[in-house]
C-alpha positions in Angstrom: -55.9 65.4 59.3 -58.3 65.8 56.1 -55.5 66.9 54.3 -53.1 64.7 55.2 -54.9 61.4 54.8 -55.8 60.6 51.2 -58.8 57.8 51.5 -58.2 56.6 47.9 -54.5 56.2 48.3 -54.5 54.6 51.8 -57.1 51.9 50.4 -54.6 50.6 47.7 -51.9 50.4 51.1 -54.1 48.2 52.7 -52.5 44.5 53.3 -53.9 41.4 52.1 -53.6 39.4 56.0 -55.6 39.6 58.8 -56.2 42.5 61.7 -58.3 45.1 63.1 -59.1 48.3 61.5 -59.8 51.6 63.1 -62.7 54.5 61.7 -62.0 58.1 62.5 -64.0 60.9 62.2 -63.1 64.4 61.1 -62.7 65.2 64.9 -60.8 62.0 65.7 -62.9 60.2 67.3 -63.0 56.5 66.5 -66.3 56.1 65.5 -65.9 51.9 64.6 -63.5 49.5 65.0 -64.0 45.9 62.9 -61.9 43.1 62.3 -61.5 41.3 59.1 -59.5 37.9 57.7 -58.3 40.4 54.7 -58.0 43.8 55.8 -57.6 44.8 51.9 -60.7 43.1 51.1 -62.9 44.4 54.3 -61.9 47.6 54.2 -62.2 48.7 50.7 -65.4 47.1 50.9 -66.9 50.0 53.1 -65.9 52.4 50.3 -67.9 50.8 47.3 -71.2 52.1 46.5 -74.6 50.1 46.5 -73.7 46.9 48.2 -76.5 46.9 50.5 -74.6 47.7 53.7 -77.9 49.4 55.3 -78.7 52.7 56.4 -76.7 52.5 59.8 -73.2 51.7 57.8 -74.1 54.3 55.1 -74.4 56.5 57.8 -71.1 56.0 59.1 -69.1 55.6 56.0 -70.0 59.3 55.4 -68.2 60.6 58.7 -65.1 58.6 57.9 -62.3 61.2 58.0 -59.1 59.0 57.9 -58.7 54.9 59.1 -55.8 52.9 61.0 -55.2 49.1 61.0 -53.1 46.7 63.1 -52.2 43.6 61.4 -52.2 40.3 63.4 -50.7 36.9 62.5 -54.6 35.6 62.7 -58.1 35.9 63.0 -58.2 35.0 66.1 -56.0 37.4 67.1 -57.7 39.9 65.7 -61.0 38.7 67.2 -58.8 39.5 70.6 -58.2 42.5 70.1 -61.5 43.8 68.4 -62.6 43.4 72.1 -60.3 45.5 73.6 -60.9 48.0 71.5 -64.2 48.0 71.6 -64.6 47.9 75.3 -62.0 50.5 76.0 -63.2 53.3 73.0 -66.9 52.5 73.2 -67.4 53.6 69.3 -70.5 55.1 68.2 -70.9 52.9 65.6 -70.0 49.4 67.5 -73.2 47.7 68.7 -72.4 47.8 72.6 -73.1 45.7 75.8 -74.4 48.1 77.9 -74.5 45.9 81.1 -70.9 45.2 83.2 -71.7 43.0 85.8 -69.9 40.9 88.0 -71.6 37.4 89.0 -70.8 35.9 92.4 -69.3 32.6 92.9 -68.8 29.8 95.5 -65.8 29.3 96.7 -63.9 26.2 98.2 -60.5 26.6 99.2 -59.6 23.2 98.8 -56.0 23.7 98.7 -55.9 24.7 102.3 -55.6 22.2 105.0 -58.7 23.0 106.6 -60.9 24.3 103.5 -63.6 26.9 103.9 -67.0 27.9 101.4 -66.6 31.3 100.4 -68.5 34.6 98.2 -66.5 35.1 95.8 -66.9 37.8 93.1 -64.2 36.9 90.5 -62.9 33.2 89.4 -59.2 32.9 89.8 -56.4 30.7 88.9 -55.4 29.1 92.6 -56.1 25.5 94.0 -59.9 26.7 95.1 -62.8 24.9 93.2 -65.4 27.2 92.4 -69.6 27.1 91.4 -71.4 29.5 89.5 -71.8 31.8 88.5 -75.0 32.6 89.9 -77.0 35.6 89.2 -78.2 36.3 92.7 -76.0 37.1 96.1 -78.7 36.8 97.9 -79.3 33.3 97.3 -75.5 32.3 97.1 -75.2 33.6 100.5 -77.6 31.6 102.3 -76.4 28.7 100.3 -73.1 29.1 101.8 -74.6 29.9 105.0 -76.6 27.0 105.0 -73.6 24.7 103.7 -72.0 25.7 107.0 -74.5 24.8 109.1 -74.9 21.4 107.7 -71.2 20.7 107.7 -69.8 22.6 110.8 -67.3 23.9 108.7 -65.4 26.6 109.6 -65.7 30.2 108.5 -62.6 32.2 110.4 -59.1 33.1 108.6 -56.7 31.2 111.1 -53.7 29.8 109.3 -54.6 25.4 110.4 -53.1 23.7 111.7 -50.4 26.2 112.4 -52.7 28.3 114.6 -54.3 25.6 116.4 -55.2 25.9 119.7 -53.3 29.3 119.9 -57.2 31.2 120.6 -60.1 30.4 121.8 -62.7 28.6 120.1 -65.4 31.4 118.5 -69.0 31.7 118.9 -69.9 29.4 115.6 -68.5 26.8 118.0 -70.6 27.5 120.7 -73.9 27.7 118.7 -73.0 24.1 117.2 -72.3 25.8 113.3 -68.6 24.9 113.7 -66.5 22.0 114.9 -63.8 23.9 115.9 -60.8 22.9 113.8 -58.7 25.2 115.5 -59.1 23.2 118.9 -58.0 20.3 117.5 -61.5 18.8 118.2 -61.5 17.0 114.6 -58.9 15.7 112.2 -57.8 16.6 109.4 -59.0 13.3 107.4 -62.1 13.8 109.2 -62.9 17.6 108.0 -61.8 16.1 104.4 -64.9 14.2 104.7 -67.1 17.1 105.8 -65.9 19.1 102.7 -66.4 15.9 100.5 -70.0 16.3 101.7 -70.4 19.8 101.0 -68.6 19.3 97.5 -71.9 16.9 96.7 -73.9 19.2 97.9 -72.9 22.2 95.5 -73.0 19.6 92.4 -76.7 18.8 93.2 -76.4 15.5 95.2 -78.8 16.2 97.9 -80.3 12.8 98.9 -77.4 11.9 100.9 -77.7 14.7 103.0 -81.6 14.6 103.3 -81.6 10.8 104.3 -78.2 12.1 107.0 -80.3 14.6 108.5 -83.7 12.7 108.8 -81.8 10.2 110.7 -80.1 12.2 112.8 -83.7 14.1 113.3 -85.1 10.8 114.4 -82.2 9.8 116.4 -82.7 13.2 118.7 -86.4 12.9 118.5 -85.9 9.2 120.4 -83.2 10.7 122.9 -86.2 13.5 123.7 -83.7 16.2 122.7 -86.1 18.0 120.5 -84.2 21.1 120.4 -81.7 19.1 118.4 -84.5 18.0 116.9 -85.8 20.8 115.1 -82.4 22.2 114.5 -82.3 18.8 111.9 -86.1 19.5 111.2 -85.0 23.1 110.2 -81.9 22.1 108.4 -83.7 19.2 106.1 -86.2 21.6 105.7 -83.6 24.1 104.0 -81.9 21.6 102.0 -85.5 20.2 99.8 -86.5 23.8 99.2 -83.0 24.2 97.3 -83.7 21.1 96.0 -86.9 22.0 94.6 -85.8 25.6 93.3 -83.6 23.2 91.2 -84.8 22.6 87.6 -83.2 19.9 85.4 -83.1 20.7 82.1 -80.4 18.2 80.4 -79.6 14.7 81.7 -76.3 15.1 79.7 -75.0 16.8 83.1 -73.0 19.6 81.0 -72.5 23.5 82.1 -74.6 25.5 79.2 -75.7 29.1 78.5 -79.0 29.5 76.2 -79.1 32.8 74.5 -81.6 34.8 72.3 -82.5 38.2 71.7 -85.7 40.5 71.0 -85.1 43.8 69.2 -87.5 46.7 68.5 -86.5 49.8 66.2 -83.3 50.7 68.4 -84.0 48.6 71.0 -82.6 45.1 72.1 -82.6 42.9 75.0 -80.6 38.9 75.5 -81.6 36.9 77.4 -79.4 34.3 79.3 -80.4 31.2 80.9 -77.6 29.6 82.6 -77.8 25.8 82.9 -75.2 24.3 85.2 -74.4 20.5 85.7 -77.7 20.4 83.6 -79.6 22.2 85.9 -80.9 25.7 85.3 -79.4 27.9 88.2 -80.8 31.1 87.3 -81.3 33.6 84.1 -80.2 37.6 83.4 -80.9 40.0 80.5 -78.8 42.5 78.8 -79.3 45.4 76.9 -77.6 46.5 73.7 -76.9 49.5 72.4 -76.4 51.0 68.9 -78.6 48.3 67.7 -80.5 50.6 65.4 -80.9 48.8 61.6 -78.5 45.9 62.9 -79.2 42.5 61.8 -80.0 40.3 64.5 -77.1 37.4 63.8 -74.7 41.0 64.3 -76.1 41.3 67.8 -76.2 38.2 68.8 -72.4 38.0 67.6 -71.8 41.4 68.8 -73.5 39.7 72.4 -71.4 36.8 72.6 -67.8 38.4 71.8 -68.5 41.3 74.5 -69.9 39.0 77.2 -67.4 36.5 77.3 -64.4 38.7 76.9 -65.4 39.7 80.3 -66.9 37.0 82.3 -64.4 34.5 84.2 -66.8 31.1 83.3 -67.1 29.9 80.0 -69.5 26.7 79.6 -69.2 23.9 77.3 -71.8 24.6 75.1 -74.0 27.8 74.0 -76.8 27.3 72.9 -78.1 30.6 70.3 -80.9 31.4 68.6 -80.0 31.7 65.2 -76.4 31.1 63.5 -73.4 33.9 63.9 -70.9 34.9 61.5 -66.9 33.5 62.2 -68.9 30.4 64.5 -65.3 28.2 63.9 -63.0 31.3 65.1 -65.5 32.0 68.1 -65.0 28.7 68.8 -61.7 28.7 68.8 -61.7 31.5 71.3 -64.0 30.4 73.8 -61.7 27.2 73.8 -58.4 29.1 74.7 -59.9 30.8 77.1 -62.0 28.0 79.0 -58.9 25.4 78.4 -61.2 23.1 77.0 -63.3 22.5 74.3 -66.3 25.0 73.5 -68.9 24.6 70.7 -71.5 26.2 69.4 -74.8 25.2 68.8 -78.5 26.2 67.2 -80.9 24.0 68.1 -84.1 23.2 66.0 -86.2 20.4 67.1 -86.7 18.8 70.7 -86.4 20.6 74.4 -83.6 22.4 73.4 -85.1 24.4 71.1 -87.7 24.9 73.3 -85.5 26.4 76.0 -84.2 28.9 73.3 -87.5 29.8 72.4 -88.4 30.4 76.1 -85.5 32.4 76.1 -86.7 34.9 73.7 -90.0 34.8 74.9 -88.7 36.3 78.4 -86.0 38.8 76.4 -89.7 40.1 74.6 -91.4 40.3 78.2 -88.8 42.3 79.5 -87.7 44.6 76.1 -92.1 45.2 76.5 -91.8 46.2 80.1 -88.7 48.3 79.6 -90.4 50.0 76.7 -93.6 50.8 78.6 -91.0 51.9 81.5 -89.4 54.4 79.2 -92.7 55.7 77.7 -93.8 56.5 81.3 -90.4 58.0 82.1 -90.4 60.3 78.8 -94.1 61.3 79.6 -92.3 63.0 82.7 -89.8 64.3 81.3 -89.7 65.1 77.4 -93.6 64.7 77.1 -93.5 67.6 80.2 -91.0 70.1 78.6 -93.1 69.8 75.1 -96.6 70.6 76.9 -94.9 73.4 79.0 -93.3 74.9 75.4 -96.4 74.6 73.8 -98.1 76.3 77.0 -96.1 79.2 76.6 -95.9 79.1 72.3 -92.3 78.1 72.0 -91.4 75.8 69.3 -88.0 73.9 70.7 -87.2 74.1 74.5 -84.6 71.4 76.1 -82.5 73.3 78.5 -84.4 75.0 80.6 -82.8 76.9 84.2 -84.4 78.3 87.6 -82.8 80.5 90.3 -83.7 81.3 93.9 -82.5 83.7 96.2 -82.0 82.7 100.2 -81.5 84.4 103.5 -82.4 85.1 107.0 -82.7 88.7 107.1 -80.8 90.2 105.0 -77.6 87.8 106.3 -75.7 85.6 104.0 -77.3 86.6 100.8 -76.9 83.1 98.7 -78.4 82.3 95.2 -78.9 79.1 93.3 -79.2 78.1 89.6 -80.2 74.6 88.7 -80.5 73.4 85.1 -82.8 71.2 83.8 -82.3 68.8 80.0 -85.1 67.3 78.5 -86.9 67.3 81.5 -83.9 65.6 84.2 -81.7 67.6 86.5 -78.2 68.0 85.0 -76.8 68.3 88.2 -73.1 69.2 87.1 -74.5 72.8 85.8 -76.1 73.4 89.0 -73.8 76.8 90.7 -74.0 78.5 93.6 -73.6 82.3 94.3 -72.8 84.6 97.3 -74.0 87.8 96.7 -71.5 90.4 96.6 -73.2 93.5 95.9 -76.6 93.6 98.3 -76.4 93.7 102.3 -79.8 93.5 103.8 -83.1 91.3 102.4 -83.9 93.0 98.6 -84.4 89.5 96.5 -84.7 91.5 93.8 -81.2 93.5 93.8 -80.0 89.8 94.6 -81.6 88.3 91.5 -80.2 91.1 89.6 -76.9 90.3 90.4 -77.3 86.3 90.3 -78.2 86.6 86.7 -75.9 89.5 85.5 -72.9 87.5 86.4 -74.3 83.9 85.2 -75.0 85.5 81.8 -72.1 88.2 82.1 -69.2 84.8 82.4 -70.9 82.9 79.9 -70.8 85.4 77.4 -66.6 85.7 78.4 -66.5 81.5 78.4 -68.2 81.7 74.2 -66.0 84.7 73.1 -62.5 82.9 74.6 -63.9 79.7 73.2 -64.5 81.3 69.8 -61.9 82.6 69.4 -59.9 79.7 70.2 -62.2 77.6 67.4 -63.1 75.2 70.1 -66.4 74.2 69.2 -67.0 72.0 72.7 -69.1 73.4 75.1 -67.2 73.9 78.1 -68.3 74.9 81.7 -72.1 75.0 82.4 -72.0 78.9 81.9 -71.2 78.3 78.4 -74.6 77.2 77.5 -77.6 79.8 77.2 -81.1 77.9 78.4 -84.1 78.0 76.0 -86.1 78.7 78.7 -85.6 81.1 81.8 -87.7 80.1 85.0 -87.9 82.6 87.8 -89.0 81.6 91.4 -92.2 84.5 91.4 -94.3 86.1 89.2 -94.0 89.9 87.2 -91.5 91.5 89.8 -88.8 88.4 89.2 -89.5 88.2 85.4 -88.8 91.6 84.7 -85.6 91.6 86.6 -84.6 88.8 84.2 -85.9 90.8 81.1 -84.0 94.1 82.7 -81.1 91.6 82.8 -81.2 90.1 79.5 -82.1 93.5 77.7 -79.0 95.1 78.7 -76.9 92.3 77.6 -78.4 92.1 74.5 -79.8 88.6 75.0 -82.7 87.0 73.5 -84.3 84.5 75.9 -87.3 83.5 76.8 -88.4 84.1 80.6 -91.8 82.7 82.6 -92.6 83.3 86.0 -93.9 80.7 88.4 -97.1 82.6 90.1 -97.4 81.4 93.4 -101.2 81.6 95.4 -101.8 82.6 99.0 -100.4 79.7 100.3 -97.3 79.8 98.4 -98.1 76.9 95.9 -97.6 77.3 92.1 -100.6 78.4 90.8 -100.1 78.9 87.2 -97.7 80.4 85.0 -96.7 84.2 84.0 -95.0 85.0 80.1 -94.9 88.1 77.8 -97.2 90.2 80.6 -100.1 87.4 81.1 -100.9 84.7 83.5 -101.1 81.6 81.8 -103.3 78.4 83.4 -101.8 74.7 83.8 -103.7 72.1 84.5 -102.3 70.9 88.3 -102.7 67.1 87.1 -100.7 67.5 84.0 -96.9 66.4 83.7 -95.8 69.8 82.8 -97.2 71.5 86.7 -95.5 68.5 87.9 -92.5 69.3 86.2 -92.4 72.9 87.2 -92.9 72.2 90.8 -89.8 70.0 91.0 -87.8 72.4 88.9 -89.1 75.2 92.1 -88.7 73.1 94.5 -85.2 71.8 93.3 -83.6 75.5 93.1 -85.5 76.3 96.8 -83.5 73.6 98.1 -80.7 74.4 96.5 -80.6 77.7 97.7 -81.4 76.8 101.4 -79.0 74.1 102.1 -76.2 76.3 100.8 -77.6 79.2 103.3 -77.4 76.6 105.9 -73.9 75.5 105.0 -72.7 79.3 105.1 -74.7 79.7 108.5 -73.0 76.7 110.2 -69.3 77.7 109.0 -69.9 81.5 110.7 -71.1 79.5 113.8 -68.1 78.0 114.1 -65.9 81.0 113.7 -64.2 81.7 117.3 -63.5 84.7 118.7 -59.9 83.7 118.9 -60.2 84.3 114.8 -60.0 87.4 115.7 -56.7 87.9 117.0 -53.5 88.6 115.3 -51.2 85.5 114.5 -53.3 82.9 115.6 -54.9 80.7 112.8 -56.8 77.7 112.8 -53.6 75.4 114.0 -53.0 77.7 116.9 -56.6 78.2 117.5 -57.2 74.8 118.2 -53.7 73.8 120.6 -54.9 76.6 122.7 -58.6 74.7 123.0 -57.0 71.6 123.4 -54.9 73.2 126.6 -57.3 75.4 128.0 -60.7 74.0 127.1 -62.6 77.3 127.2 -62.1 80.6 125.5 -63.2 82.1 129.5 -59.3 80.1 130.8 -57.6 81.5 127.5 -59.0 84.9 128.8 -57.6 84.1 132.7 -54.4 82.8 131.3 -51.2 85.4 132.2 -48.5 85.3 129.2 -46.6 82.2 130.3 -49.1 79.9 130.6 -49.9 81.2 126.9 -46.4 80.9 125.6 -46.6 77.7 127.5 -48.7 76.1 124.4 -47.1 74.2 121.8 -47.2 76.4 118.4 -47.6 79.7 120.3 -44.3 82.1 120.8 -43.8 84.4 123.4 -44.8 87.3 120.8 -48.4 85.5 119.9 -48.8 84.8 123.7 -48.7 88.6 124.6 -50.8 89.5 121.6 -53.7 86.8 123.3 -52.9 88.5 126.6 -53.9 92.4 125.6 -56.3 91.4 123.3 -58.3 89.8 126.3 -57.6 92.6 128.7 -57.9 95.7 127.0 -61.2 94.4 125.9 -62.1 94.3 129.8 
């Protein structure tokens, strides 16, 4: 492809309209993907020396190999499909919404004759009227629950009033949650009303329905029917503490998202409050990848372009931070795809501002918490494999791998392997092995032939790989460990050395010395025992590595043990497999009646023939 694609010459190609351009690197990955009002102009642009593009970009310019462009008939088109590039290549060099989440709306099927309130998990174009999205199930749920209670509306999928009085009225009808539509025991102008209700409800009218239920609290209270009482009691009770989770933030009444950002070295968080019918309904924060050197206006644009490509409600107005590149083609956009006007906006003075400032206050809080999270989390991990490296003198470990042998005996020799990177299980190397070579219980022998066929199929996987010129790692016996654990101490480590010595291999092996009660006691390398501190990160980490490749071992030991419990003495016989095995249980019950059973009551089976039949027969009796 280097030789082919002539940089220089392809940049005096480039057109003068808009589009989206395409980075490659020398192994064709794409690597960026941009879009520009001038392709000529943008382009080139990446190719020009000192323009102050910033370490990040300079980075990247370097692994360019070749480029591609699409042209569009506008900006906005190219803005289009930026995103879908973007989200479906996930280049390195793209700063990337790491979060993909789905927000759950409420649903109201007005269209139907008899409308429900729904869950609802996407936003679609059909004659339901939707609220949200909210950022937590949980609460949607008991608001739709609690909607139902209030209203008696129904919750079932009968088709009314087609269905209507075809069934029997359901338990909601019963425990006074549901009129019962579908017994004709309401009208249809009459549920109208009820959903009309409800309607108010979602779009924060709640004083209607407090001063309904206070009355009707009363009115049962009077009538000495204080069961129906408290049911009110406990309904008007539900509906103030919504009312008093809701916070209003905007008299103008308008649907609003308020976004801004805190970013640390290569870290950054947004923060989202959503404001609906000028009332803030909840917040969420996203992380951002490949942020590392990126401006902040690039994020926030970066933010608002991934986000609302994939989110089914756009509001009327967002409010940011700070001001983003291309604000007029945004715009333009977020209007196409809402169907109305969007704008927008960066507030400066008044409670506006303030609201973006607590914004970025609470993406600080968490980008602080995540940070500490992550330094705790390393401390496990990286900070464990760099204490147990420096333990031992070794200057760069990362992969490290353990092995255990299992049995009962001497029966079913098994043995594991589980890998370890940085510290975390990398599960996808982990292999099994059923040893081939050893009958009876010498661990030893079995650890000798665990590790002469892991190393032995690894050396095979580089060679064909080389000499392809692949230069991917494939297969998790591809990759040599820096580190060699052994489940014991001198005896398992110099199997491993034997091992490695007469395949020519250079790694470094450490024993795990066990006490008198079988707990790691320290560690043994090049012919010493070496001490670790039992509180440290590292012991912890080399306990969970042992105990990880001890259970490993056993539950595949287990697995083998249950599959030769199941194996039937009818396996034995020739011609009859598992199909055949298993019509002769289902017609006899008991291998004791298949032994009783002359050759005509066995022929008598579906899927056995008269030859199989008398082969069942003299098995069985010449065995007596």
């Amino acid at each position: 492809m280097e030789q082919m694609f002539d940089i220089q010459e392809e940049l005096k190609k480039l057109p003068n309209c808009p589009g989206v351009y395409i980075m490659h690197d020398d192994k064709d990955n794409i690597i960026y993907v941009g879009k520009a009002i001038n392709l000529h102009n943008r382009v080139r642009s990446y190719f020009r020396k000192n323009i102050g593009r910033g370490p990040q970009i300079d980075k990247m310019v370097t692994l360019i190999s070749r480029f591609e462009y699409i042209i569009t008939d506008s900006e906005l088109e190219a803005l289009v499909l930026e995103n879908n590039l973007i989200k479906e290549h996930s280049p390195k060099y793209n700063t990337m919404l790491k979060d993909d989440k789905t927000y759950p709306y409420i649903k109201v099927t007005i269209g139907e004759a008899y409308p429900r309130v729904l869950f609802s998990r996407q936003m679609k174009k059909d004659r339901s009227r939707y609220f949200g999205p909210y950022t937590s199930a949980a609460a949607v749920k008991d608001t739709i629950d609690l909607i139902n209670k209030l209203y008696q509306l129904r919750t079932c999928n009968r088709n009314l009033p087609k269905d209507c009085g075809n069934d029997r009225a359901c338990l909601n009808y019963h425990i006074k949650q549901c009129i019962a539509p579908c017994q004709g025991n309401i009208s249809q102008e009459q549920y109208q009303e009820q959903i009309r209700k409800a309607l108010d409800f979602l779009n924060g009218s709640y004083q209607n329905t407090l001063k309904e239920l206070e009355q009707k609290m009363q009115e049962a209270a009077e009538k000495l029917e204080f069961e129906e009482a408290a049911r009110y009691r406990d309904l008007h009770n539900s509906v103030k503490q919504i009312a008093s989770k809701q916070k209003i933030t905007d008299s103008d009444g308008e649907d609003k998202d308020i976004i801004a950002l805190a970013a640390e070295e290569k870290d950054a968080v947004v923060q989202v409050f959503f404001v609906r019918g000028g009332k803030l309904i909840g917040r969420e924060h996203f992380y951002m990848t490949h942020v590392s050197e990126t401006p902040r206006k690039q994020i926030l644009l970066d933010f608002v372009k991934q986000f609302y490509a994939g989110t089914p409600f756009i509001p009327r107005e967002l409010m940011l931070q700070e001001e983003i590149e291309d604000r007029e083609v945004i715009e333009q956009w977020l209007t196409k795809r809402r169907g109305a006007r969007v704008y927008i906006k960066v507030p400066k003075i008044g409670s506006k501002e303030k609201l973006v400032e607590l914004a970025a206050k609470n993406a600080a809080l968490v980008l602080s918490q995540d940070k500490e999270r992550i330094r705790r989390e390393e401390g496990r991990t990286i900070g464990a494999v760099k204490e147990i490296a420096g333990l031992l003198g070794l200057e760069d470990v990362s992969r490290m791998e353990a092995y255990d042998i299992s049995n009962i005996s001497g029966f079913a020799n098994v043995g594991s392997m589980v890998v370890y990177e940085k510290g975390k299980p990398k599960r996808s190397d982990y292999r099994k092995f059923r040893i081939k070579t050893v009958s009876g219980p010498d661990d030893y022998a079995c650890m000798k032939e665990v590790l002469t066929r892991r190393f032995l199929h690894g050396m095979e996987e580089q060679k064909v790989f080389k000499e392809k010129e692949l230069e991917k790692e494939f297969g998790s016996f591809t990759k040599f460990p820096d580190l060699l654990l052994m489940d014991g101490g001198k005896g398992q480590v110099n199997i491993a050395l034997q091992v490695l010595g007469e395949l020519h291999l250079d790694i470094p092996v450490c024993g795990m010395v066990k006490d008198d009660n079988h707990n790691t006691r320290g560690l043994y390398f090049n012919n010493e025992e070496i001490k670790i501190d039992r509180n440290s990160e590292g012991f912890k980490l080399i306990t969970r590595i042992q105990d990880e490749a001890h259970r490993f071992a056993i539950e595949y030991h287990r697995s083998l043990r249950s599959k030769a419990q199941v194996k039937s003495v009818l396996d034995e016989i020739p011609g009859v497999g598992p199909s055949r095995r298993k019509a002769l249980m289902r017609r006899f019950k008991s291998i004791e009646e298949v032994k009783n059973a002359d050759v005509a009551a066995l022929a008598g089976v579906d899927e056995i023939p008269e030859n199989v039949a008398r082969g069942i027969y003299d098995f069985f009796h010449k065995e007596q």
